[in-house]
C-alpha positions in Angstrom: -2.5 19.9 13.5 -3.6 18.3 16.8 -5.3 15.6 15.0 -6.0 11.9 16.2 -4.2 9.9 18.6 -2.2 7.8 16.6 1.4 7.1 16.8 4.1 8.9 14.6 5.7 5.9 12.4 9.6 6.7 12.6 12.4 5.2 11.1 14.9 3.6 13.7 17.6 5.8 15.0 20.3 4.4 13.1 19.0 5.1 10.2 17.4 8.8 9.8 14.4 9.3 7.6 16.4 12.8 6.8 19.0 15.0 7.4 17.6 18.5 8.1 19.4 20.0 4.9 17.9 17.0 2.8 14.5 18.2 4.0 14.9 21.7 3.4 16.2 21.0 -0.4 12.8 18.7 -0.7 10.9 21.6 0.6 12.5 24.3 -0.9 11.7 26.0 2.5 15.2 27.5 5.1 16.2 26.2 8.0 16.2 28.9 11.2 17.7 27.8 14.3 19.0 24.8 13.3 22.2 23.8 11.4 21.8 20.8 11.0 20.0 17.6 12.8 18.6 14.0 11.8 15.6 13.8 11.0 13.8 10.2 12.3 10.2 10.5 12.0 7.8 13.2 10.3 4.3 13.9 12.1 1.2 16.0 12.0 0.4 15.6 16.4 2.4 16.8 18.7 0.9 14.6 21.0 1.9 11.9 19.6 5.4 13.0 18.3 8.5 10.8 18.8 11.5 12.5 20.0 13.2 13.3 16.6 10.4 13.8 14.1 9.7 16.8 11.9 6.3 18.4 13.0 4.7 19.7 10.1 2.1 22.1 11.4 -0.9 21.9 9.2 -4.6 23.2 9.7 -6.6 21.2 10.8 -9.9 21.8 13.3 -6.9 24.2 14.7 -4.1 25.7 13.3 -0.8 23.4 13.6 0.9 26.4 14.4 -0.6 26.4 17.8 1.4 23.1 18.8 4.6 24.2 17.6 6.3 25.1 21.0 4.4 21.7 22.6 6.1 19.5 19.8 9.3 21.3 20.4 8.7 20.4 24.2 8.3 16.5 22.8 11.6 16.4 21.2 10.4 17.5 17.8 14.3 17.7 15.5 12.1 20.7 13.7 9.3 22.4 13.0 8.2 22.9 9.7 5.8 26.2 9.7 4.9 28.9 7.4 6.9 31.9 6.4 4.1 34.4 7.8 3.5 32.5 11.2 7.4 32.7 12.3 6.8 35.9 13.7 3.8 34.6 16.2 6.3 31.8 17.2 8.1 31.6 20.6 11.9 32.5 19.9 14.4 29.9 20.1 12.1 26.7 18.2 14.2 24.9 15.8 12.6 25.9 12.6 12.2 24.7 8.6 9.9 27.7 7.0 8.3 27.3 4.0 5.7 29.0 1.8 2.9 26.8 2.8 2.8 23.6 5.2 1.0 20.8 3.7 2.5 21.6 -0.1 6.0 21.4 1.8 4.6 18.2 3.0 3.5 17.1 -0.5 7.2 17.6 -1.4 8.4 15.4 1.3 6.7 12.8 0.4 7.2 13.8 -3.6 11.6 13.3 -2.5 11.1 10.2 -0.6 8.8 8.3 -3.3 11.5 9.6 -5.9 14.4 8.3 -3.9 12.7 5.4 -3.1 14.0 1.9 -4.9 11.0 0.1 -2.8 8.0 -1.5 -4.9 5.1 -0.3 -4.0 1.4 -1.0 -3.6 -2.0 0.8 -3.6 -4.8 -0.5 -2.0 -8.1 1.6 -2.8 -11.9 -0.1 -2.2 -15.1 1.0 -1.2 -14.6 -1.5 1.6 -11.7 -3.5 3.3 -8.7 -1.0 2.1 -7.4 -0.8 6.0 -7.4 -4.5 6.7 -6.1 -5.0 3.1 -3.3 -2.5 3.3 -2.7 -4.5 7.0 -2.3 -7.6 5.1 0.1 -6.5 2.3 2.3 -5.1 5.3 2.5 -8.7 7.1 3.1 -10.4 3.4 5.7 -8.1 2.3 7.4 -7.5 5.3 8.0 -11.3 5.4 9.9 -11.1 2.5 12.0 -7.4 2.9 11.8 -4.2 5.2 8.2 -2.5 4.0 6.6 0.6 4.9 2.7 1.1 5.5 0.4 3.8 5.6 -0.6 4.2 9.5 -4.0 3.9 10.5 -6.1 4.9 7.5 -3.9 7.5 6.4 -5.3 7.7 2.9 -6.3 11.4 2.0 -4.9 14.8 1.1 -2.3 14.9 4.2 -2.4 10.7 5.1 -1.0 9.8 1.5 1.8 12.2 1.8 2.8 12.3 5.7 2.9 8.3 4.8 5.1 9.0 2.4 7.6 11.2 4.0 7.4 8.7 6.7 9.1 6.3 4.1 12.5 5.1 4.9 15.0 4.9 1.6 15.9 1.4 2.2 12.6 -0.3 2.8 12.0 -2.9 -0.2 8.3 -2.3 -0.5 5.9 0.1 0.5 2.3 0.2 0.6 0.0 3.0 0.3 -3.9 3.3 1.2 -5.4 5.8 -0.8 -9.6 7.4 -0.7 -11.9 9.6 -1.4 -15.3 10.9 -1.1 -15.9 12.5 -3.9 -14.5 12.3 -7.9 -11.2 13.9 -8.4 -9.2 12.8 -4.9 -7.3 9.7 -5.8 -5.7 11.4 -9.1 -3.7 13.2 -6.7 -2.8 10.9 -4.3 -1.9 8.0 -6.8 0.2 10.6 -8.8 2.4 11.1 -5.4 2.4 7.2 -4.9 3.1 6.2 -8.5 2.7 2.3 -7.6 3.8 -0.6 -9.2 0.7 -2.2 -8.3 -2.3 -0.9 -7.7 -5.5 -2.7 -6.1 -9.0 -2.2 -5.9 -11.0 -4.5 -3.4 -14.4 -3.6 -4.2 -17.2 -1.2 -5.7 -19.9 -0.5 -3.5 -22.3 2.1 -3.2 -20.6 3.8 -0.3 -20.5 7.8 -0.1 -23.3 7.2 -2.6 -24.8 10.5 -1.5 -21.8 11.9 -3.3 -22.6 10.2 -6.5 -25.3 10.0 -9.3 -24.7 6.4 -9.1 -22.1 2.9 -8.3 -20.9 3.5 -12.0 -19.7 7.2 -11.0 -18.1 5.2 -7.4 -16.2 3.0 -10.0 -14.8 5.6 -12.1 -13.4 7.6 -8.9 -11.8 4.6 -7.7 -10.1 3.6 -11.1 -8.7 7.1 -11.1 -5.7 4.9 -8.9 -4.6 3.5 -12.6 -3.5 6.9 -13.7 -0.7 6.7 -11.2 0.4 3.3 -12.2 3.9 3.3 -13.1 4.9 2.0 -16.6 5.1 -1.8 -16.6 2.7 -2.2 -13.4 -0.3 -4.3 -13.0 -3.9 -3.6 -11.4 -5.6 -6.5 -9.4 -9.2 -6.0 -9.6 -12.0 -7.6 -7.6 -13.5 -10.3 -10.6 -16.6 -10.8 -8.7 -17.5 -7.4 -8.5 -20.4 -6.4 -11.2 -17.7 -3.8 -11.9 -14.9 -5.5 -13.2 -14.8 -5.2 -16.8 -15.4 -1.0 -16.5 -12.2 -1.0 -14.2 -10.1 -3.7 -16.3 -10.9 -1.1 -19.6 -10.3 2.1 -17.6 -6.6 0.3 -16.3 -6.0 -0.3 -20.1 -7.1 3.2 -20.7 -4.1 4.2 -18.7 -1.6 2.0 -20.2 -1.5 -1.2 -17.6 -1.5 -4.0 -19.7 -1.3 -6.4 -16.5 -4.9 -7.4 -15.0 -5.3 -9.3 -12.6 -8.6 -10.8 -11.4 -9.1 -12.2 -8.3 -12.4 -13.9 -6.5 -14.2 -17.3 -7.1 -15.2 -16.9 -10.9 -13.1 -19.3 -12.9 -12.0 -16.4 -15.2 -10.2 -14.6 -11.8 -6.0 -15.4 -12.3 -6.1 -15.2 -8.4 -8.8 -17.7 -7.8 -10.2 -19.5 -4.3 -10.5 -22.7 -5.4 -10.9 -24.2 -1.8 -12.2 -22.8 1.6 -12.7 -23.7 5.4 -14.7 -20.6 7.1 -13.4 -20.9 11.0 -14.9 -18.5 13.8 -11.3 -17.2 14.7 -10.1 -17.2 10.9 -10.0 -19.3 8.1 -7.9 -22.0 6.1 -7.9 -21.6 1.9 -6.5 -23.1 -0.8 -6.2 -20.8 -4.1 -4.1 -20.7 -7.6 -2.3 -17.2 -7.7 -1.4 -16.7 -11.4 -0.6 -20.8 -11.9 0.8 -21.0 -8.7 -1.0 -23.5 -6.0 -1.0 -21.6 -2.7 -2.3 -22.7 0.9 -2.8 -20.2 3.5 -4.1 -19.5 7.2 -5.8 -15.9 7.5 -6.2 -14.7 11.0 -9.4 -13.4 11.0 -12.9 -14.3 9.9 -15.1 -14.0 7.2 -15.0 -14.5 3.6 -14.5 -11.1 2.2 -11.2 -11.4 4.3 -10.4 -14.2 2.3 -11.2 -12.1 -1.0 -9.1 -9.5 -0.4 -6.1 -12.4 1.0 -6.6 -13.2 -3.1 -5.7 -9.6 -3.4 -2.6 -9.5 -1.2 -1.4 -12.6 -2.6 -1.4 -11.7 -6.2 0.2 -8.0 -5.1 3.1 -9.8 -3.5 4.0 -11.8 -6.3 3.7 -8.8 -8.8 6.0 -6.9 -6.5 8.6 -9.7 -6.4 8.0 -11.0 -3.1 8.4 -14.8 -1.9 4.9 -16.2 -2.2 5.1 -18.9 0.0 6.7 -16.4 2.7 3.6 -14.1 2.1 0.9 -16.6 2.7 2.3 -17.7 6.0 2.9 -14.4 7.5 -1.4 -14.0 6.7 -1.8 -16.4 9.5 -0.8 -14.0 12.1 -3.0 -11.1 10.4 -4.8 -9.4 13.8 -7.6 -6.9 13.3 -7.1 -2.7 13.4 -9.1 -1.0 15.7 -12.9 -1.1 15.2 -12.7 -3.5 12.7 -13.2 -7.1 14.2 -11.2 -6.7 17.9 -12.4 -8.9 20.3 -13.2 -8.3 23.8 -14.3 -10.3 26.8 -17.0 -8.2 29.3 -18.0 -9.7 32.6 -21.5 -9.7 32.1 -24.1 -11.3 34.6 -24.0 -14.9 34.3 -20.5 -14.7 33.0 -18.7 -13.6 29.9 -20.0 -12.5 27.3 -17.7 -11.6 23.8 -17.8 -8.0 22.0 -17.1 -7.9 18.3 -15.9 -4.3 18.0 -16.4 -3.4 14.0 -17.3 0.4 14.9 -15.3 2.3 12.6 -17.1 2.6 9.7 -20.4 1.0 8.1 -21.5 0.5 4.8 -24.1 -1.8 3.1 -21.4 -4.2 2.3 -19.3 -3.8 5.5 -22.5 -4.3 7.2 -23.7 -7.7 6.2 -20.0 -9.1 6.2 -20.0 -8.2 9.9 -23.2 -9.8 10.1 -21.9 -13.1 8.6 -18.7 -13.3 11.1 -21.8 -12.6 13.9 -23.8 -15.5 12.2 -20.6 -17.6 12.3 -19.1 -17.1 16.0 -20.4 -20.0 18.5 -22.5 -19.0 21.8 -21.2 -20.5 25.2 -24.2 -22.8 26.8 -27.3 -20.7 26.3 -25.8 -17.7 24.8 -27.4 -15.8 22.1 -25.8 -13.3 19.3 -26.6 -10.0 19.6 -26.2 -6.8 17.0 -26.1 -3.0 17.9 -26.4 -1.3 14.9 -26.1 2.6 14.6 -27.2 4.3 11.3 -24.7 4.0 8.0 -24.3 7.4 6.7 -23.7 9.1 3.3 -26.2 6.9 1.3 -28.5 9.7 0.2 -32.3 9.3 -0.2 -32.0 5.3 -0.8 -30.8 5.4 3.1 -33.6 3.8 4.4 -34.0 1.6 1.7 -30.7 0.3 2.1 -30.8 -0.1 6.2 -34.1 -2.0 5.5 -32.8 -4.1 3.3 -30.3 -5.8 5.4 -33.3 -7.3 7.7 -32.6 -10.8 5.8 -28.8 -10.4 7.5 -29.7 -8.9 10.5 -32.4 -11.1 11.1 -30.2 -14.4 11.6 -29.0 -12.7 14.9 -30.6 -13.2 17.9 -31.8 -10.2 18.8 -31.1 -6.5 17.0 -30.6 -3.8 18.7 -31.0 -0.1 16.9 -29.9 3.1 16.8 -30.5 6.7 14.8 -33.4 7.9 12.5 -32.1 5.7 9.7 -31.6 2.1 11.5 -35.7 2.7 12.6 -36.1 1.2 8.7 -34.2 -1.8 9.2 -35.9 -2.1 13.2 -39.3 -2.4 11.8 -38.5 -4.5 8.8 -37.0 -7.4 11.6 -39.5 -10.2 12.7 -40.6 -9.0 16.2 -39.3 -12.1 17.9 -35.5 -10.6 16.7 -36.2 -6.7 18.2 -34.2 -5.7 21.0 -34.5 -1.8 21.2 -34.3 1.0 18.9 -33.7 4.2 20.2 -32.6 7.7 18.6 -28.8 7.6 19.1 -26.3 5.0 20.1 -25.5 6.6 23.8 -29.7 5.4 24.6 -28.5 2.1 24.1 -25.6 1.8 26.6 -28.3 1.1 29.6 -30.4 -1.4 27.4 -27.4 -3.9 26.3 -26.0 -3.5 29.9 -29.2 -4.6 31.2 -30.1 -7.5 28.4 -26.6 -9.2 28.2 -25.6 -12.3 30.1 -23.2 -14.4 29.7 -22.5 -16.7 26.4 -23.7 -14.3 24.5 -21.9 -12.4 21.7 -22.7 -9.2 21.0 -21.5 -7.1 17.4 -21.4 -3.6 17.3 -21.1 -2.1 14.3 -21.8 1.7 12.5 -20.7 4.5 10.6 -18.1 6.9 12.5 -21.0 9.6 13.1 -22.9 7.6 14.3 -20.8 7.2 16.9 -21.1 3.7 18.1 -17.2 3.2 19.1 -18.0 5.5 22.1 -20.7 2.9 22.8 -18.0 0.7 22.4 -15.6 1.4 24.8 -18.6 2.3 27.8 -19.3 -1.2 27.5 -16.1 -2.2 27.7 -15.1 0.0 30.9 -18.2 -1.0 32.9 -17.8 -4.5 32.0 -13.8 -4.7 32.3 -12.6 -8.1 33.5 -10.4 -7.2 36.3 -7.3 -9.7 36.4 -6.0 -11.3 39.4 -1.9 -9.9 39.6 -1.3 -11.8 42.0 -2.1 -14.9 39.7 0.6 -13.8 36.6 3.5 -16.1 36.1 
């Protein structure tokens, strides 16, 4: 699969991830042209292979088996292909065939979870499951080597190629796990088999899937079934939705529930915060323990989930104390917070990239961290919003509904049929533009921003605001002065 442009997670060379026969015996699959080799890595891109991994070539937009000779080219130890594509292959590759690809990659990850002495984590959520799995990586892997899903790895080939990528001797592993539609965690969690297993939030996201927020609930609780005997599931308390996932987690046998959020019932409870532009400083009681923490970026739903992470590390073992330090240093993944500086007229202005993905919920916490950032001088803050998908026919009711949000920004700038809702809802003194798609707007914000000002741009992946994103960023790049580097 020639898939996205992230880098392979390998183990370090000293310690191989396999040995070529181990992977072959997880497989079931026979090694051609290759007696035997260490295995370091396992990926799914052969352009972004390390020297040493396994390429598994899966289907994707293209046929894996098309970038079999490039990821040999790369340094791939083997490729894994299918019994009836060996023939179409260029002679000499170092091969592992199997029946079928991504079931050989189901195995793999199958073996290495059933080698594995780590404790491990899953982190599911209508919103915040990246930043969250992010967080239970720094927390852990203060306390004890941990392994992470990369990127959002956390479907029918993520869950699995991030568990193939799992070293044996890692203490703790954590696993993001999705879906968009009923029926796709139960897999994924039954491959994971956690010791703990989260859920950050219930919100009507892929609504359009669903009859309704109930039906969103039950798909993510489909992460207890999974739960290995003796584990716990930490549950959002604030969300309307608690007590339907605390009974479906008893349902499956987890007698530890763990609540987390303001409400005095929550076991993982905020009991003080300071909201800071850059991040924020809490205070909370994790399970009758009195913790203080730093979190690295803003916004109080990243303090929520910290609640989350917190109460995970303790239920996997991990040093407490260690894990709320390390959430100081907690940084943003792409398109979901980064910061960048643009040499605007006037000045500098800032960019609040939170492009990946958009949701009603993701939406009006980017909003708040807008609200909450300080101008320079006579700056102003500024929102480009492109259209949030998959909501179904309350898509315009839910766009226009976030005017009281939207509206505490300076001006609001719009893009797609559905954002034209929450454009005319806005008090006219707060309309920048609207226009039909997000590439319209590029000329409009280059035009209107100056410096001071902070501009937020935020919507879902088809809308495609991240390439608006990145064109302001390239004809805006501060240029730095070599000559002045120490």
């Amino acid at each position: 699969m020639d898939g996205q442009d992230v880098p392979a997670a390998s183990a370090s060379p000293t310690a191989p991830l396999w040995t070529a026969g181990e992977l072959a015996q997880a497989t079931g699959g026979r090694l051609q042209g290759v007696a035997e080799a260490d295995v370091t890595g396992a990926s799914i891109d052969s352009r972004t292979l390390q020297p040493g991994d396994a390429f598994f070539a899966i289907a994707g937009e293209r046929d894996g088996h098309e970038f079999a000779a490039a990821a040999a080219g790369r340094g791939a130890a083997l490729c894994v292909v299918a019994e009836p594509k060996v023939a179409d292959l260029p002679p000499g590759l170092k091969l592992l065939v199997v029946d079928d690809v991504l079931k050989a990659l189901e195995q793999a990850g199958r073996a290495a979870r059933a080698r594995s002495r780590a404790r491990i984590v899953a982190v599911t959520g209508s919103v915040g499951k990246t930043t969250t799995k992010e967080a239970l990586r720094l927390a852990l892997g203060a306390d004890g080597p941990t392994h992470a899903s990369a990127a959002s790895y956390n479907n029918h080939w993520g869950v699995p190629l991030s568990l193939a990528r799992l070293p044996a001797g890692a203490a703790y592993g954590v696993f993001e796990l999705g879906m968009n539609h009923p029926n796709e965690i139960t897999p994924l969690t039954a491959m994971v088999r956690p010791h703990v297993a989260v859920i950050t939030t219930i919100e009507p996201v892929h609504i359009a899937q669903f009859p309704n927020v109930e039906a969103i609930a039950d798909a993510k609780a489909e992460i207890f079934s999974g739960v290995e005997p003796g584990g716990a599931a930490v549950i959002n308390r604030d969300n309307p939705h608690f007590e339907r996932l605390a009974a479906a987690a008893r349902a499956a046998g987890i007698e530890t529930i763990i609540g987390f959020g303001e409400a005095p019932e929550a076991e993982a409870r905020l009991t003080c915060v300071a909201l800071q532009p850059q991040g924020s400083t809490a205070l909370a009681d994790i399970m009758g323990e009195t913790v203080s923490f730093k979190i690295g970026l803003p916004g109080r739903h990243i303090v929520q989930n910290a609640l989350a992470v917190l109460a995970s590390a303790k239920l996997a073992g991990a040093d407490l104390a260690l894990a709320a330090l390390a959430l100081a240093s907690l940084g943003p993944p792409p398109g979901r917070g980064v910061r960048t500086a643009l040499a605007v007229k006037g000045g500098t202005a800032l960019m609040i990239d939170e492009s990946y993905n958009a949701n009603p919920a993701s939406m009006r916490a980017a909003l708040a961290v807008l609200a909450g950032t300080p101008v320079e001088g006579r700056g102003r803050r500024l929102a480009a919003l492109g259209d949030m998908l998959e909501l179904g026919a309350t898509g315009e009711e839910l766009h226009r509904g976030l005017a009281p949000e939207a509206g505490r920004a300076d001006l609001v700038f719009c893009a797609g049929p559905l954002m034209r809702a929450l454009y005319e809802a806005l008090p006219e003194g707060r309309r920048g533009a609207w226009t039909p798609d997000a590439a319209a707007l590029l000329p409009l914000l280059a035009e209107r921003l100056r410096g001071g000002d902070v501009l937020m741009v935020k919507g879902s992946n088809g809308s495609r605001m991240g390439p608006l994103v990145r064109a302001l960023a390239e004809r805006f790049h501060i240029q730095v002065d070599a000559s002045a580097e120490g």
